[in-house]
C-alpha positions in Angstrom: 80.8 149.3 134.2 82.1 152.5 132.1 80.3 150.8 129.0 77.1 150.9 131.0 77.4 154.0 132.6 78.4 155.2 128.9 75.6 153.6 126.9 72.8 155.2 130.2 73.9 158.5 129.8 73.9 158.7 125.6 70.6 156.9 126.4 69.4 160.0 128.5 70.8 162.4 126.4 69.3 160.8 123.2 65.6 160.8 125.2 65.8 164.4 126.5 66.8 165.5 122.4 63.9 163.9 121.2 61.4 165.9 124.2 61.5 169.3 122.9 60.2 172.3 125.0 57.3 174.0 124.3 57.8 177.7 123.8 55.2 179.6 123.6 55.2 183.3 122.1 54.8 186.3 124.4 52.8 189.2 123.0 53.4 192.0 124.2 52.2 195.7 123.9 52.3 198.6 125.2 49.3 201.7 126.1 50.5 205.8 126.5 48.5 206.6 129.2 49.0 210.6 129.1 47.6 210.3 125.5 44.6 207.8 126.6 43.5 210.3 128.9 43.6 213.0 127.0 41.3 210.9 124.2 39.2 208.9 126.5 35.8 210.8 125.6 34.6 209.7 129.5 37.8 211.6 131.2 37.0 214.8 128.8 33.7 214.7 129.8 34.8 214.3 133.8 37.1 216.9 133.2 34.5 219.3 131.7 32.1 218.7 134.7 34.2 220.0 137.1 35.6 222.7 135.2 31.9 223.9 134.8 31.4 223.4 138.6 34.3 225.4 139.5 33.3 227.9 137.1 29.6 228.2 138.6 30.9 227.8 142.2 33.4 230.2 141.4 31.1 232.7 139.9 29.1 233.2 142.9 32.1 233.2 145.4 33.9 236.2 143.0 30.7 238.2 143.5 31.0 238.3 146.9 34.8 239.0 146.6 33.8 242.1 144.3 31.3 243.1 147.1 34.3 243.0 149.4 36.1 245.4 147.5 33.6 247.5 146.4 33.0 247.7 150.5 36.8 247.8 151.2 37.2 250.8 148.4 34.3 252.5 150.4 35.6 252.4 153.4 38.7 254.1 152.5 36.9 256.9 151.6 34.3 257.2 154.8 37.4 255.8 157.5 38.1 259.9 157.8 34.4 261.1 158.0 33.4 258.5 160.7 36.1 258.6 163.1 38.7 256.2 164.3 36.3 254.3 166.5 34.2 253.5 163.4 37.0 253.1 161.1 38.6 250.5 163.6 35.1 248.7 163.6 34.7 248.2 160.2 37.9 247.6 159.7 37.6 244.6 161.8 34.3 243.6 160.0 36.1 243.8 156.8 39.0 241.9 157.8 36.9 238.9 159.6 34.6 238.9 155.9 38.2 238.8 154.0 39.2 235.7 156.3 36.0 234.0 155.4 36.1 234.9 151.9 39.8 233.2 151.8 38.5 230.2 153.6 35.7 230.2 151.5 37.8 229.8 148.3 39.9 226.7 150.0 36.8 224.8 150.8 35.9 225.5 147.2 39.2 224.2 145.4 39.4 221.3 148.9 35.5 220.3 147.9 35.9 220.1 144.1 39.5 218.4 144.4 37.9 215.8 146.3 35.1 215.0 144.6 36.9 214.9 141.4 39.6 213.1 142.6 37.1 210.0 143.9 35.7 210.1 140.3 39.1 210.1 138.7 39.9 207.3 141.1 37.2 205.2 139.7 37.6 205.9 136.4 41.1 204.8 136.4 40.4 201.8 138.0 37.7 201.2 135.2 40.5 201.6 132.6 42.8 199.3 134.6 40.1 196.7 134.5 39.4 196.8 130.6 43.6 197.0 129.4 42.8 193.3 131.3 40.3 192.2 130.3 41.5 193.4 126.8 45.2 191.8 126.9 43.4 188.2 128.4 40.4 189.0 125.6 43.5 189.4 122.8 46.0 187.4 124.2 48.9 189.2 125.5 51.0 188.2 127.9 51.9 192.0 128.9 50.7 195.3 128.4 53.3 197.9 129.4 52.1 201.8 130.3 54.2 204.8 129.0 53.4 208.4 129.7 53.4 210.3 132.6 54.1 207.3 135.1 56.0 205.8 132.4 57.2 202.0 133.4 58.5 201.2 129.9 61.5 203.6 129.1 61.4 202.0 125.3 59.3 200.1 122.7 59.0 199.5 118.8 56.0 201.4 118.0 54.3 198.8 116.2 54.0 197.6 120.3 51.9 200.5 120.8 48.2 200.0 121.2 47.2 203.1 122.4 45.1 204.0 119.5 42.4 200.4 120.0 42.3 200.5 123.6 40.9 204.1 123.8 38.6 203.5 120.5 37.2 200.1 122.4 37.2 202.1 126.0 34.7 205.3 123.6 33.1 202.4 122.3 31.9 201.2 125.5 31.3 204.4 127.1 28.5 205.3 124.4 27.1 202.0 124.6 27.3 202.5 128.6 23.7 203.6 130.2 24.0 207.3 131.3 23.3 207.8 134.5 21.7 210.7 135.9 23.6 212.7 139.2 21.7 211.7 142.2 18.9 214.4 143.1 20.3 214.1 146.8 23.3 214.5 146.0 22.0 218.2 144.5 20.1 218.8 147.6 22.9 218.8 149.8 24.6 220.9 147.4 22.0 223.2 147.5 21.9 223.4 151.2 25.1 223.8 151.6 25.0 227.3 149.7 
């Protein structure tokens, strides 16, 4: 009975020798996010168009601010000639335009935070999408983000693939069809103003 029990388990062993596992290779790599935004021609260019609408939108709202003061610095100067009734007056006037003026600039930085923000949201999604279609198109098995939300605290740099992801995401962006910013999108802009 030992013999048999004996010769069943060298028989076992000897089988699972000869079955070998298959291990496959895991590629991995690994993308710096802070530097593929900073290089990723379509977040520049996002980045731009809002920095141009803040500067246009801010334009017009800082000539009414200088208005303000100009007013403000005037009515220092006529608060003795008028009187105390006037001077209180105005000086209610001015205060209720510098409230307005303030909210004004919060709706501003509120509006354009917004808006930027949904395109940001989408953009980074896009990205997300592409690093997997990349890694299934290249065949990795991971591909690790550094940067400022860094979930990889070290890798080799030859892991780093930083460099081909944002000359393929370029790529595709000036292949992409352009398109325009909706016209009614402008118009309520406009009549907002």
């Amino acid at each position: 009975m030992k013999k048999a029990l004996v010769i069943i388990a060298l028989s076992i062993s000897v089988v699972s020798c000869n079955q070998t596992a298959e291990v496959k290779e895991v590629k991995t790599a690994y993308v710096d996010t802070s530097v593929l935004m900073k290089e990723y021609t379509e977040a520049k260019d996002l980045e731009a168009k809002y920095k141009g609408q803040a500067e246009e939108k801010g334009r017009q709202l800082q000539a009414e601010i200088t208005r303000f003061k100009q007013d403000a610095a005037n009515f220092q100067s006529q608060a003795q000639a008028n009187g105390q009734a006037w001077a209180q007056q105005r000086g209610a006037e001015l205060q209720k335009r510098e409230q307005q003026l303030t909210y004004a600039q919060q709706a501003l930085s509120q509006q354009l935070q917004q808006e930027s923000g949904v395109e940001m949201d989408s953009l980074v999604s896009g990205v997300k999408k592409f690093i997997k279609d990349y890694g299934k198109k290249n065949g990795y098995s991971y591909i690790y983000g550094t940067g400022d939300a860094a979930t990889v605290l070290y890798a080799e740099e030859k892991y780093d693939i930083t460099k081909e992801i944002i000359k393929a995401l370029n790529e595709k962006y000036k292949t992409a069809p352009k398109t325009e910013e909706k016209p009614a999108a402008k118009e309520g802009t406009e009549a907002k103003k």
